[in-house]
C-alpha positions in Angstrom: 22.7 -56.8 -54.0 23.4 -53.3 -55.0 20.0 -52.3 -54.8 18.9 -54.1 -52.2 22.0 -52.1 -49.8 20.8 -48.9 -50.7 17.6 -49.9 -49.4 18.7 -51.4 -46.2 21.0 -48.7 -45.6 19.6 -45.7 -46.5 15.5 -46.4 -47.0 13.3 -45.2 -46.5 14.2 -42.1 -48.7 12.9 -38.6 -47.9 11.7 -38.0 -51.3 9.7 -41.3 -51.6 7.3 -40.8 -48.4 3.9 -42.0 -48.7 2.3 -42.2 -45.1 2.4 -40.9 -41.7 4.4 -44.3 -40.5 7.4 -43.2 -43.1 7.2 -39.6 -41.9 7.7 -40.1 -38.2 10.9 -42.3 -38.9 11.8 -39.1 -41.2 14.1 -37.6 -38.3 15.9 -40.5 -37.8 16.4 -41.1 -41.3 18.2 -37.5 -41.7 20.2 -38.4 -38.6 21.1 -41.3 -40.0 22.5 -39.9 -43.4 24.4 -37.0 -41.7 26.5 -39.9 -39.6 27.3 -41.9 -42.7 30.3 -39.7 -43.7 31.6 -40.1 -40.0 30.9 -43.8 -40.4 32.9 -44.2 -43.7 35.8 -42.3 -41.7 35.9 -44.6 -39.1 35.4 -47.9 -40.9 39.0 -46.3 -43.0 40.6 -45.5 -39.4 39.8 -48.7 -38.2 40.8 -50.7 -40.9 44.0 -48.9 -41.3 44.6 -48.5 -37.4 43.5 -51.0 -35.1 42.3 -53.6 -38.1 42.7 -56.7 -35.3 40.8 -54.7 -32.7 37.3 -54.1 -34.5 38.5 -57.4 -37.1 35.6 -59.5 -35.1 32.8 -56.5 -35.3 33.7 -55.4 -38.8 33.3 -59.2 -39.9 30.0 -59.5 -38.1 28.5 -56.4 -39.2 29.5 -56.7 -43.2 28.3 -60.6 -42.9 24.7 -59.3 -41.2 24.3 -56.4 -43.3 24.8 -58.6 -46.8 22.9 -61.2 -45.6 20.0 -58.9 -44.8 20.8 -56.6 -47.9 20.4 -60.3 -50.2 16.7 -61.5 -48.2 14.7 -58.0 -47.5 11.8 -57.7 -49.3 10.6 -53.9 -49.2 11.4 -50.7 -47.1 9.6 -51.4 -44.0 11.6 -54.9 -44.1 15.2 -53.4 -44.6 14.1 -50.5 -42.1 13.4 -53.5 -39.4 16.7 -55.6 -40.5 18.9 -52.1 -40.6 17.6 -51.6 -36.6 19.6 -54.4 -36.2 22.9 -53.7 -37.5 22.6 -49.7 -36.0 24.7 -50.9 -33.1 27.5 -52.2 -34.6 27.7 -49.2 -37.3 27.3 -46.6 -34.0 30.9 -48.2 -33.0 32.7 -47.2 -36.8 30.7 -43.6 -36.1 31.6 -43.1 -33.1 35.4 -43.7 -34.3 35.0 -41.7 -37.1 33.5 -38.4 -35.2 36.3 -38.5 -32.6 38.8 -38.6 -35.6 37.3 -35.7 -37.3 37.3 -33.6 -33.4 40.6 -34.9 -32.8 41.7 -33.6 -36.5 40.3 -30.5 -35.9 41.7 -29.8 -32.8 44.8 -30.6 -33.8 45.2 -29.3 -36.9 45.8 -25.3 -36.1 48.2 -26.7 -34.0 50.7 -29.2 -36.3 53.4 -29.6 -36.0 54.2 -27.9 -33.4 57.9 -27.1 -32.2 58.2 -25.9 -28.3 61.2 -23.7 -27.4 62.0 -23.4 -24.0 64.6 -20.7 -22.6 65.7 -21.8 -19.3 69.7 -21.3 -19.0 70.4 -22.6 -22.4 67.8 -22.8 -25.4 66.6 -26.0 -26.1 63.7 -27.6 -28.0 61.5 -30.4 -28.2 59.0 -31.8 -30.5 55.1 -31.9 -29.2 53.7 -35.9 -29.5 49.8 -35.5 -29.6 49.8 -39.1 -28.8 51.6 -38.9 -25.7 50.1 -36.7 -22.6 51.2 -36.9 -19.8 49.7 -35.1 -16.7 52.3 -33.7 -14.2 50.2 -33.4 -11.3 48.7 -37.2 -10.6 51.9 -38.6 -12.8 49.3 -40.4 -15.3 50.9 -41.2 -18.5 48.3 -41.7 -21.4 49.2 -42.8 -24.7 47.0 -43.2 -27.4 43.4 -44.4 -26.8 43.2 -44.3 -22.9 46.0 -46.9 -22.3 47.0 -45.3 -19.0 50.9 -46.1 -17.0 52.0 -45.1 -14.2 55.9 -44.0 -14.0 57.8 -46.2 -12.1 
């Protein structure tokens, strides 16, 4: 099974090109490896997060992608099989690149502690989690649940 992952998940490899068919799916390849780290990240977030949200996807997708990583028989096989787990991976990548913006953004920023001197000093704690936009009285907290004050 281990070997037959790596091939489904990461064939065919740069270094093992042998026609013009392996070279023109050479871009995508490359893509592909540079979103794996953001994939790993947002499998973790996901898991630790929102683990009943994505429960049905992530169940789905690790089924399909043993299953297929058990039966394929060479690269061009496991290239065809991975085309059709891609979608449910993009969702875990996707994740995983907004958690690395969102940590960067934030980051210079953490934690910060607002002072305001109107009359009488006073302070308050800045919740990332929490915006809220004074002039249409939006609230939004967290991933684009959105209230309305009443």
């Amino acid at each position: 099974m281990p070997v037959g992952l790596a091939y489904l998940l990461f064939a065919p490899f740069p270094w093992a090109i042998s026609g013009i068919r392996q070279l023109l799916v050479l871009p995508e390849t490359l893509v592909w490896y540079a979103l794996m780290p953001a994939f790993v990240r947002g499998v973790a977030y996901s898991v630790r997060h929102r683990l009943r949200d994505v429960l049905p996807i992530l169940v789905f997708a690790v089924t399909l992608t043993i299953a297929y990583a058990l039966m394929q028989g060479n690269v061009g096989t496991a290239y065809r099989q991975r085309t059709q787990v891609t979608m449910f991976f993009f969702v875990f990548m996707a994740v995983g690149i907004v958690q690395r913006s969102r940590r960067a953004t934030l980051e210079p920023f953490a934690p910060v502690l607002a002072t305001a001197a109107v009359g009488s000093a006073s302070a308050a704690l800045v919740d990332y989690d929490f915006v809220c936009d004074e002039l249409s009285g939006v609230t939004e907290r967290g991933f684009g649940r959105r209230e309305r004050p009443s």
